[in-house]
C-alpha positions as CSV (number, residue, x, y, z in Angstrom):
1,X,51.9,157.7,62.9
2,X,55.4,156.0,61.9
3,X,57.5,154.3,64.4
4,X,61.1,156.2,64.8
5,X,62.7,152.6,64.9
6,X,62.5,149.8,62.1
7,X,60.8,147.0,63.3
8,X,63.6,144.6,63.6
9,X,64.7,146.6,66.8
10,X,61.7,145.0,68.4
11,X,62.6,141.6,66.9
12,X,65.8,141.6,68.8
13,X,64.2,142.9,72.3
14,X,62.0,139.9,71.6
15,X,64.8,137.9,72.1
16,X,67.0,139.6,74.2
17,X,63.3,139.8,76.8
18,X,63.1,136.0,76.8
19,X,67.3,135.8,77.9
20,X,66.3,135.1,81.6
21,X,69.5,136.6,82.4
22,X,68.3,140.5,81.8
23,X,66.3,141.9,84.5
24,X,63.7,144.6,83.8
25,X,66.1,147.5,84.1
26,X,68.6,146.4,81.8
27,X,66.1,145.7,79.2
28,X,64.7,149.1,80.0
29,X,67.9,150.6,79.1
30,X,68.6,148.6,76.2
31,X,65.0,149.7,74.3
32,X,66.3,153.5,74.9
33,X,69.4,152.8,73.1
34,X,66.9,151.6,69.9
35,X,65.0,155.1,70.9
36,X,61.9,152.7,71.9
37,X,59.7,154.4,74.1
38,X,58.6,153.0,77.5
39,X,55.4,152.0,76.8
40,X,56.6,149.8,74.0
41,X,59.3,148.5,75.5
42,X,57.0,147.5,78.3
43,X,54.5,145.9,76.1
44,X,57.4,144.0,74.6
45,X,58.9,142.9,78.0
46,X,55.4,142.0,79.1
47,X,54.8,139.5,76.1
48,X,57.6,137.8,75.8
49,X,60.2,137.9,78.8
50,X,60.3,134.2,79.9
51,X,57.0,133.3,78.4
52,X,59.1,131.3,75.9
53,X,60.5,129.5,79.0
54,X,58.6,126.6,80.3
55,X,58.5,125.1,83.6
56,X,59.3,121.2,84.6
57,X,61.1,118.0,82.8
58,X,63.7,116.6,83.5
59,X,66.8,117.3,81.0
60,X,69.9,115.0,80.1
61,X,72.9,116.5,78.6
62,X,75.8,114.4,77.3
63,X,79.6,116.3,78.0
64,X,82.6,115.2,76.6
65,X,84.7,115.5,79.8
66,X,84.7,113.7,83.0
67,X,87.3,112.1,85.0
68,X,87.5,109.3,87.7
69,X,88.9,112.0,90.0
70,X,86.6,114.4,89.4
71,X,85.8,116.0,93.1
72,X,82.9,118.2,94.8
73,X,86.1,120.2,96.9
74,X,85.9,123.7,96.4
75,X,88.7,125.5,94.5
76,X,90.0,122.2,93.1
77,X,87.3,120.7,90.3
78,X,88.3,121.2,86.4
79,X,86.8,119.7,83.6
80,X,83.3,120.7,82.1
81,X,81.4,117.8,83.5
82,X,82.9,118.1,87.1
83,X,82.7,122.0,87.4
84,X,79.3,121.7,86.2
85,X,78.2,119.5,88.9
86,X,79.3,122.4,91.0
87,X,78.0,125.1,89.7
88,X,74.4,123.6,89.2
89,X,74.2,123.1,93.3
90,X,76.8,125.9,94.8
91,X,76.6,129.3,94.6
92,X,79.1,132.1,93.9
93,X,78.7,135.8,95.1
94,X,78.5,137.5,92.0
95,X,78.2,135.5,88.2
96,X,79.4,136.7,84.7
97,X,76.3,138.1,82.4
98,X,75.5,137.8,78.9
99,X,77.1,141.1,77.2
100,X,79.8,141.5,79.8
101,X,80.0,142.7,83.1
102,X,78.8,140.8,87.0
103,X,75.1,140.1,88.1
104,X,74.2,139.1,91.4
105,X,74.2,136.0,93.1
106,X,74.8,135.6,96.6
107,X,75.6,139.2,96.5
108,X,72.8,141.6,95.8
109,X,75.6,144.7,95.5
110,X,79.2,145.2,95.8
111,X,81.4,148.1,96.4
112,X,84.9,149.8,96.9
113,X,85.8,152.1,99.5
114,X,89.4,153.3,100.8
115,X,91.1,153.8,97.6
116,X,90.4,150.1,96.2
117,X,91.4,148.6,99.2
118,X,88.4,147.3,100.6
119,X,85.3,145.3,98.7
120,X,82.1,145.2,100.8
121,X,79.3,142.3,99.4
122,X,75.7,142.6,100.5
123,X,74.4,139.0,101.0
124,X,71.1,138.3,100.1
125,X,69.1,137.8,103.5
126,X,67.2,134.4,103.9
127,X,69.0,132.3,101.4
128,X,69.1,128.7,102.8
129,X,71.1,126.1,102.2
130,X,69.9,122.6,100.4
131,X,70.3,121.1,104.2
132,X,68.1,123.4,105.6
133,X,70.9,125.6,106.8
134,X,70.6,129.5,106.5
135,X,73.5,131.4,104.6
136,X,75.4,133.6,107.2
137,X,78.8,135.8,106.1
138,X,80.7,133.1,107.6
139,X,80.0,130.6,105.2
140,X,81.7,132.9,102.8
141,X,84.4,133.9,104.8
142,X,85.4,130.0,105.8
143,X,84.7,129.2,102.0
144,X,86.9,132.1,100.7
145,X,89.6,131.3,103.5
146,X,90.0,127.4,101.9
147,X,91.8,129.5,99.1
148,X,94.0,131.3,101.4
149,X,97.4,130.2,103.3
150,X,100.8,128.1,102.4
151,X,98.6,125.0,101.9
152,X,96.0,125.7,99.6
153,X,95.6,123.9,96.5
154,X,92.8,125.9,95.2
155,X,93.4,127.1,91.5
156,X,92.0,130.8,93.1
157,X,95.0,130.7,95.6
158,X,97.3,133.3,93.2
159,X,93.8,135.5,92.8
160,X,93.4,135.7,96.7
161,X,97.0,136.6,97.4
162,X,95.7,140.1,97.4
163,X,93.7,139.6,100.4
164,X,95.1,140.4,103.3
165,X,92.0,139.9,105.6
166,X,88.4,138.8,105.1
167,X,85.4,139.0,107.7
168,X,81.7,139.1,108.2
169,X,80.2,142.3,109.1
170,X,76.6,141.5,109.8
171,X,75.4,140.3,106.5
172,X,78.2,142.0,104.8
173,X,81.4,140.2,104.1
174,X,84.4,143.0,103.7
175,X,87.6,142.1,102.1
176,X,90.8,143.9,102.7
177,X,93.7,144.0,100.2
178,X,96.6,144.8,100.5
179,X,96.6,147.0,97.2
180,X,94.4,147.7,94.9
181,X,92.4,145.4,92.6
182,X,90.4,147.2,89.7
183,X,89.1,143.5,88.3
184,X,88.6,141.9,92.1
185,X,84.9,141.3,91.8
186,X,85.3,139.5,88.5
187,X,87.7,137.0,90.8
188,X,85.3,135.8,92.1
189,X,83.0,135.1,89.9
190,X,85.4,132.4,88.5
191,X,84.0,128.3,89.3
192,X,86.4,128.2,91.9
193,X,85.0,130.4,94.3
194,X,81.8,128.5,95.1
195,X,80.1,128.8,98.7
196,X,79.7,126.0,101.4
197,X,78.0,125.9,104.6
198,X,80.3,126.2,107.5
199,X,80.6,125.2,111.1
200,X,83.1,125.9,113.5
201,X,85.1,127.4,110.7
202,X,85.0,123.5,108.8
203,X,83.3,124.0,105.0
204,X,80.9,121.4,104.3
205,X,82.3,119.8,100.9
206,X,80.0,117.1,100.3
207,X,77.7,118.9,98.0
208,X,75.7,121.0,99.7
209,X,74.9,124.7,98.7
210,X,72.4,127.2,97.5
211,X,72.5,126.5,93.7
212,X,69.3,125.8,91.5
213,X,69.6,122.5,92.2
214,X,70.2,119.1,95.1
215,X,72.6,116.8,94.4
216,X,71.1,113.7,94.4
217,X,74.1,111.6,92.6
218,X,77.8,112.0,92.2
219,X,80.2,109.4,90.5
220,X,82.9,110.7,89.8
221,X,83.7,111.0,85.8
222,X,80.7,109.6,85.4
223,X,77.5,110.9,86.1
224,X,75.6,113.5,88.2
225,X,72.1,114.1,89.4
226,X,69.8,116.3,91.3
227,X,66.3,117.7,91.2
228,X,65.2,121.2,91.7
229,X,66.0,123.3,95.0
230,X,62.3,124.6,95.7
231,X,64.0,127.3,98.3
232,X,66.1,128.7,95.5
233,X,66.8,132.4,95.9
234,X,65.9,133.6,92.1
235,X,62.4,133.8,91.1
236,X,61.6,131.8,88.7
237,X,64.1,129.5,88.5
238,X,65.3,126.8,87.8
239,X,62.8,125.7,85.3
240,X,63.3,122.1,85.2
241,X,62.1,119.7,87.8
242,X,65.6,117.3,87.8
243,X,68.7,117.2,85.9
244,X,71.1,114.9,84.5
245,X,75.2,115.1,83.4
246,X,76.6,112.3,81.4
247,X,80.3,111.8,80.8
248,X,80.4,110.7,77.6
249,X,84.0,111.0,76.0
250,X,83.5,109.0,72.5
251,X,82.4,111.9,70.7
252,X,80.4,109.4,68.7
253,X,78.0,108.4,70.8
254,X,77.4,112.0,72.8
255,X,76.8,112.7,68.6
256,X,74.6,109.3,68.4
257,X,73.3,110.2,71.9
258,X,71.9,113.5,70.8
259,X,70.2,111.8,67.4
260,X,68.7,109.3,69.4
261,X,67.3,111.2,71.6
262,X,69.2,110.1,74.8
263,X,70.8,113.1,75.3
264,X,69.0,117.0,74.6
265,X,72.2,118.6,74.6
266,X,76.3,117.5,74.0
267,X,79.2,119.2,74.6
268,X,81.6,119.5,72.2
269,X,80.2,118.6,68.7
270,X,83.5,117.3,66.7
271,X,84.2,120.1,64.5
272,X,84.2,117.9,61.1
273,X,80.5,116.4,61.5
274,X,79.4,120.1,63.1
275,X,77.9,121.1,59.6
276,X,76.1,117.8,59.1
277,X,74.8,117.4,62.9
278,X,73.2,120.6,62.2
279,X,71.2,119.2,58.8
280,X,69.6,116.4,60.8
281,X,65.5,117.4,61.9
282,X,65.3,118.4,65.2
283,X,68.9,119.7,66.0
284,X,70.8,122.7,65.9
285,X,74.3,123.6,66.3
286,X,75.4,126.2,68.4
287,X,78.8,127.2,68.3
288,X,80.1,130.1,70.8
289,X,83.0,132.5,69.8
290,X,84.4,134.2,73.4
291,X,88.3,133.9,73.7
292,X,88.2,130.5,74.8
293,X,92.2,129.7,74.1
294,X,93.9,126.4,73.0
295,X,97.3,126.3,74.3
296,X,100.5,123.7,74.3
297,X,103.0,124.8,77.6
298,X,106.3,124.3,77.6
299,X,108.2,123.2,80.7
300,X,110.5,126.5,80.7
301,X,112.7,124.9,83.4
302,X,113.6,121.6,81.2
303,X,115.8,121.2,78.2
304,X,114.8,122.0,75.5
305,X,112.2,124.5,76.7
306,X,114.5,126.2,78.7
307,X,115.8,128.1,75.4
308,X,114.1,131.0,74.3
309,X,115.2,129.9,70.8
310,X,113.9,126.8,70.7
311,X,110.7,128.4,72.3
312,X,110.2,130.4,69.5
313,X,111.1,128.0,66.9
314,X,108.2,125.9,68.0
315,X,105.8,128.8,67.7
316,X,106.7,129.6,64.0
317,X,106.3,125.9,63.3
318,X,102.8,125.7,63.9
319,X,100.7,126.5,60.8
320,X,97.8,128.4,62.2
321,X,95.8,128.9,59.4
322,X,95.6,125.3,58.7
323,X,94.8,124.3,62.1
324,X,92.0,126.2,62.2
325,X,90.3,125.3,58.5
326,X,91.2,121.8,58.9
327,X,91.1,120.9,62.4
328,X,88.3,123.0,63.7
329,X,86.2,123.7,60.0
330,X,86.2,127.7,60.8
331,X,85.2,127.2,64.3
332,X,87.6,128.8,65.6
333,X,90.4,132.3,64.8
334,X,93.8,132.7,64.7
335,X,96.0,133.1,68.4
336,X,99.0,135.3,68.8
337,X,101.1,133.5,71.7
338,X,99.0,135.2,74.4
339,X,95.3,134.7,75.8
340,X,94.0,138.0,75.2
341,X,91.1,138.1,72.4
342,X,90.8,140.7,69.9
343,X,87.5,141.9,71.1
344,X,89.2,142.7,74.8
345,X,89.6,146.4,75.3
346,X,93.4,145.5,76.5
347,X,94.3,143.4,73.2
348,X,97.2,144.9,71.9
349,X,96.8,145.1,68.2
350,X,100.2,146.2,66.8
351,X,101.9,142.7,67.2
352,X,102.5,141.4,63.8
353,X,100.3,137.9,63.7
354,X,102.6,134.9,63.8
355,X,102.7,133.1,60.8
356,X,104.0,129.6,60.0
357,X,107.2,130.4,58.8
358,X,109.9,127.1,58.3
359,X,112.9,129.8,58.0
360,X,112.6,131.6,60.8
361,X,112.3,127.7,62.5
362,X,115.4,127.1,61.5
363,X,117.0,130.4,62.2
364,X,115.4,130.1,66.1
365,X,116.9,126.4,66.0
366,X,120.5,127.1,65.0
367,X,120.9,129.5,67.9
368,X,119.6,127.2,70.0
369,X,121.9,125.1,69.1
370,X,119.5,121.9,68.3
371,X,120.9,118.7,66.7
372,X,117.8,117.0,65.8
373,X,116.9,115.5,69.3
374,X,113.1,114.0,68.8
375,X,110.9,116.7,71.0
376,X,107.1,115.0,72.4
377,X,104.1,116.9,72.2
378,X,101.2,114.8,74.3
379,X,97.6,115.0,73.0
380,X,94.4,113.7,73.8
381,X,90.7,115.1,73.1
382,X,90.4,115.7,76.7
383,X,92.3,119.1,75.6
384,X,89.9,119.7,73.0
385,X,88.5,117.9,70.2
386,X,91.2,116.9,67.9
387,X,94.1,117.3,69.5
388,X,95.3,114.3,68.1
389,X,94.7,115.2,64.5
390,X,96.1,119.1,65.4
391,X,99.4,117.4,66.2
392,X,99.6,114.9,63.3
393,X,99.4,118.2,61.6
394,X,101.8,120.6,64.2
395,X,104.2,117.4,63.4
396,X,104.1,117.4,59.9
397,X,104.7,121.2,59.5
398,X,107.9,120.9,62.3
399,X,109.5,118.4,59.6
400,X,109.6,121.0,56.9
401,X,111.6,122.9,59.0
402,X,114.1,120.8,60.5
403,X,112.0,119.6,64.1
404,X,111.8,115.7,64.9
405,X,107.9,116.0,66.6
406,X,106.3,113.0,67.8
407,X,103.1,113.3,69.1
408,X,102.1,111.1,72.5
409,X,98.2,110.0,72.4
410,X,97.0,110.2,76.1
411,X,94.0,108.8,77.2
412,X,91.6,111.2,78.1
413,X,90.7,110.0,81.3
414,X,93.9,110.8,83.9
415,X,94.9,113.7,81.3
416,X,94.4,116.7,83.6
417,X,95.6,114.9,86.5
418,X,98.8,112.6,85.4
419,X,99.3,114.3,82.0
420,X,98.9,118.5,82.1
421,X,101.4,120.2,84.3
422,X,103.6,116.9,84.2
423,X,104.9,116.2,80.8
424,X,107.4,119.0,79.2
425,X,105.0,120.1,76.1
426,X,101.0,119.3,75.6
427,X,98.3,120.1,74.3
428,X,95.9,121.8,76.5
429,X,92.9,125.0,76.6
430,X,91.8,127.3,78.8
431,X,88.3,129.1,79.3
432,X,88.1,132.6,78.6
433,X,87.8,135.1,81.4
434,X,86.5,138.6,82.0
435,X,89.6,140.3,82.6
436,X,93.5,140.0,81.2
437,X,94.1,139.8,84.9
438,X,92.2,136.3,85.6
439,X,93.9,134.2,83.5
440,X,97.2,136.2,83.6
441,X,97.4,135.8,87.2
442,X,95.6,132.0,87.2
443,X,98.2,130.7,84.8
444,X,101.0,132.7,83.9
445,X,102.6,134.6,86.2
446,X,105.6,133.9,88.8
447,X,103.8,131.2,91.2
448,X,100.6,130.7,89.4
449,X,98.2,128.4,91.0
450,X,97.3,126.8,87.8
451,X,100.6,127.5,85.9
452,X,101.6,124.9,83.6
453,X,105.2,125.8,82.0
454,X,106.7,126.5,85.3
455,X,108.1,130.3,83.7
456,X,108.7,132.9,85.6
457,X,109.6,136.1,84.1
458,X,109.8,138.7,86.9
459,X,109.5,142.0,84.8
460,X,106.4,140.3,83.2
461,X,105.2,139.5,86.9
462,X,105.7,142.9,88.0
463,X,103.9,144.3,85.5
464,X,100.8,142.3,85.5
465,X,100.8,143.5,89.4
466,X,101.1,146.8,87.9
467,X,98.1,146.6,85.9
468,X,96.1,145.4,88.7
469,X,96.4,148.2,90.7
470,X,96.1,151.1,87.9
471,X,92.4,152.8,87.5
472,X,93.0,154.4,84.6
473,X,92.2,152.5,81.7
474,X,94.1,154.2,79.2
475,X,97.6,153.7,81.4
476,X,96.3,150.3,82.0
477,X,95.9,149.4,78.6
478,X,99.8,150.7,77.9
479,X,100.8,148.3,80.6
480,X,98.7,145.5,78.7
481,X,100.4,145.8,75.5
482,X,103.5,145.1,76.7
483,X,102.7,142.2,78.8
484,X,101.0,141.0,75.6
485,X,104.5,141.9,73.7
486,X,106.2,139.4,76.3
487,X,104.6,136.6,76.2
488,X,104.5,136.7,72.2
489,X,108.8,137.2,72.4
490,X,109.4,135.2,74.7
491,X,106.6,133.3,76.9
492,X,106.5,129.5,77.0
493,X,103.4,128.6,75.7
494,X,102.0,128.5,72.3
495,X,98.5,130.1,71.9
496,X,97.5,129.5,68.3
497,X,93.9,129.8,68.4
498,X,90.4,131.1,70.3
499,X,88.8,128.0,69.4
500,X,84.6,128.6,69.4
501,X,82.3,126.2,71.7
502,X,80.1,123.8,69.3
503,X,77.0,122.6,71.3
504,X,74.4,120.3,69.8
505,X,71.0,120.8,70.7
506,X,67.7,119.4,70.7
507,X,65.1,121.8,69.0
508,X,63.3,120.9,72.0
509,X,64.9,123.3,73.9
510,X,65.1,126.6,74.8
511,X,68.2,128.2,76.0
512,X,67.0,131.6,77.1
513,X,68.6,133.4,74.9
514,X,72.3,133.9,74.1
515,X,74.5,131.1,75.2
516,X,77.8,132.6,77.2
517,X,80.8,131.2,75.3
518,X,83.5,131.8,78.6
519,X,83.4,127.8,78.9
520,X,81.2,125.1,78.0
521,X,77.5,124.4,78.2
522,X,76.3,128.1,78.8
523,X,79.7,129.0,80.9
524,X,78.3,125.6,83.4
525,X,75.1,127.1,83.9
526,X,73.1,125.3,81.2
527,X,70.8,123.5,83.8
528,X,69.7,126.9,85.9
529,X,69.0,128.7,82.2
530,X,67.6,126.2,80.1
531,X,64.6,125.0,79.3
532,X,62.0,123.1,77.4
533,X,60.4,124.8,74.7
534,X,56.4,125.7,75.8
């Protein structure tokens, strides 16, 4: 008898059983929607879920990122080499999954009652802690409270705003808001909201947590180290026996790293050598599409950002296009002054795509009334990998219409802290996130934790609020498009391209199937889902 399905359908359930990250169910489910039958899709899941996954070893990665005040403290780490430390031996309630959507974590379920009002999250039950400690609802209510009050510097402060009360309830832990949240889970799966062990109401921020691995090392910048958590609370994992994260910011040796041998995996491959990294034996290249935004802020409370005008001159002046054939090789696809992507369900698709257009500078200019001051735009590859070269090129296109841009090399180490959020206009990129309402509300709203042009546009404020609260998607999405319209007229930061996520690889290793391109290195889970090859 003939199959009803052509037999590439069980090729790709081959693949998508050895991604570690579907459970049974879900792979279930997705061998119906090929119209496999159960007892294929069984023998499919049997062979080859995780069997491509091999257990022990001890894996080095190299990460272009890493600064000398990196920090375990919960709510405050950035960078890709520090937030992975975190995420590799904390915990967060729920986690974002390959395809979209949560999976459990601490969690095992999550659910709204009273009109939206009120999240309740089942803990797992005898999850311990790598001191020995057993997780209890208070750790998470003491570790969500850091967030919360006049004082906090967390960059989840703006998300938790909402909350209006959080407790423990047995093994529950309820949260009360004080309106609505459609998107509140997905809050908290962001890096920030990792869990500690508590006493007294005091969060141990040394390091401890229920990740897939004990932190063994910590230098800031630097390095990190653990080896496996044997208590861990998912089955299976992690594979490997130890780990290791090398800061590594000359891109040519976390390249010559990777050749070598030194490193199995780096993070980011320079875009220009991307095509020839992936000719040598025994790599591959793996570069991640998934709305990962480069940005340049302006200060909207200093002169001459404080101009709408001016504002939007500097957005025609940027050639797009060219930015992302010569800067990025095609790694990358064209921004519209906002961080929605065009695969989001909210992206608002009837803005006209911004263009590099040197008469429309000029027009913008005049009524701004600029006389040729020179304007600074700070860069360093701690932004991204050739931000230098991207505003050689930003600077040569301002000229043609009239701007005096010089571009400021930073050194990368220092950038986040004494550069970002303190210079008037830089370079800088931002992670993708679930939901509009993440990064909206993380970076560019009235009071953002993390906002970095100091704007605040109260109708655009309002309306993001607005959003939050609405349930149904189609009114939602109306709300959206405007918000998008907004920050493309008259926002105060440049968004001129999703930039993909290069990895280089070792052939050596197995990455359990599709790589999540949120953030770096498997969205900083790369040591829980990887592996060496069997």
């Amino acid at each position: 008898m003939k199959t009803k399905h052509p037999p590439q359908n069980e090729q790709i359930l081959e693949r998508f059983a050895k991604n570690s990250s579907m459970s049974r169910r879900q792979f279930m489910e997705r061998a119906a929607s090929f119209g496999i039958g159960a007892a294929a899709a069984s023998t499919i899941w049997s062979g080859s879920a995780k069997a491509a996954q091999k257990s022990g070893g001890h894996m080095v990665v190299g990460v272009g990122a890493g600064e000398t005040g990196d920090t375990l403290d919960i709510g405050t780490t950035g960078g890709a080499h520090n937030i992975t430390i975190v995420e590799t031996v904390r915990s967060k309630l729920v986690d974002p999954k390959t395809g979209g959507g949560l999976e459990p974590d601490l969690a095992t379920e999550w659910n709204p009652s009273n009109n939206g009002l009120r999240w309740t999250f089942k803990l797992r039950k005898d999850v311990e802690f790598h001191s020995g400690k057993t997780l209890v609802a208070q750790d998470v209510v003491d570790s969500m409270n850091l967030h919360r009050g006049e004082g906090s510097e967390s960059g989840g402060a703006s998300m938790m705003k909402v909350v209006s009360d959080v407790r423990a309830d047995g093994n529950d832990v309820i949260f009360d808001l004080s309106e609505p949240a459609a998107d509140f889970p997905y809050y908290l799966a962001q890096n920030m909201f990792t869990i500690g062990p508590s006493k007294d109401g005091a969060v141990d921020q040394s390091g401890d947590g229920t990740g897939p691995f004990v932190l063994e090392e910590f230098n800031p910048g630097v390095r990190g180290a653990g080896k496996r958590n044997s208590n861990y609370f998912k089955d299976g994992k992690p594979y490997l026996d130890s780990f290791e994260l090398i800061s590594a910011n000359d891109l040519t040796a976390l390249s010559n790293g990777l050749i070598s041998g030194n490193f199995h995996a780096i993070q980011p491959v320079d875009p220009k050598i991307a095509s020839n990294l992936d000719a040598v034996p025994g790599i591959s290249v793996i570069s991640v599409s998934g709305g990962s935004t480069i940005t340049m802020p302006m200060h909207a409370d200093k002169a001459p950002f404080d101009n709408v005008d001016f504002r939007l001159a500097m957005k025609y002046s940027v050639n797009r296009a060219e930015l992302r054939d010569k800067v990025f090789q095609g790694h990358a696809s064209l921004a519209n002054d906002h961080p929605v992507a065009p695969f989001d369900q909210f992206y608002n698709a009837d803005i006209p795509q911004r263009d590099f257009d040197p008469d429309k500078t000029k027009h913008h200019l005049k009524k701004a009334g600029y006389s040729g001051e020179k304007v600074q735009i700070h860069a360093s590859d701690a932004a991204f990998t050739g931000s230098v070269d991207a505003g050689i090129l930003y600077a040569e296109n301002a000229r043609k219409a009239g701007i005096d841009l010089e571009v400021v090399r930073e050194p990368i180490d220092g950038y986040w802290s004494n550069v970002w959020g303190k210079v008037p206009y830089c370079y800088c990129y931002w992670g993708a996130r679930p939901t509009p309402d993440l990064i909206l509300s993380l970076a560019y709203i009235c009071g953002a934790a993390w906002g970095d042009t100091n704007w605040c546009h109260e109708k655009f404020t309002n309306l993001v609020a607005a959003a939050r609260v609405e349930l149904d998607t189609a009114k939602r999405k109306a709300i959206y498009a405007d918000v998008q319209w907004i920050l493309h007229e008259v926002g105060s930061t440049v968004v001129p391209i999703f930039q993909n996520l290069v990895h280089g690889v070792s052939d050596k290793i197995d990455t359990g199937g599709d790589v999540l391109g949120a953030h770096p290195l498997d969205t900083f889970r790369v040591f829980e889902k990887w592996s060496f090859k069997a």
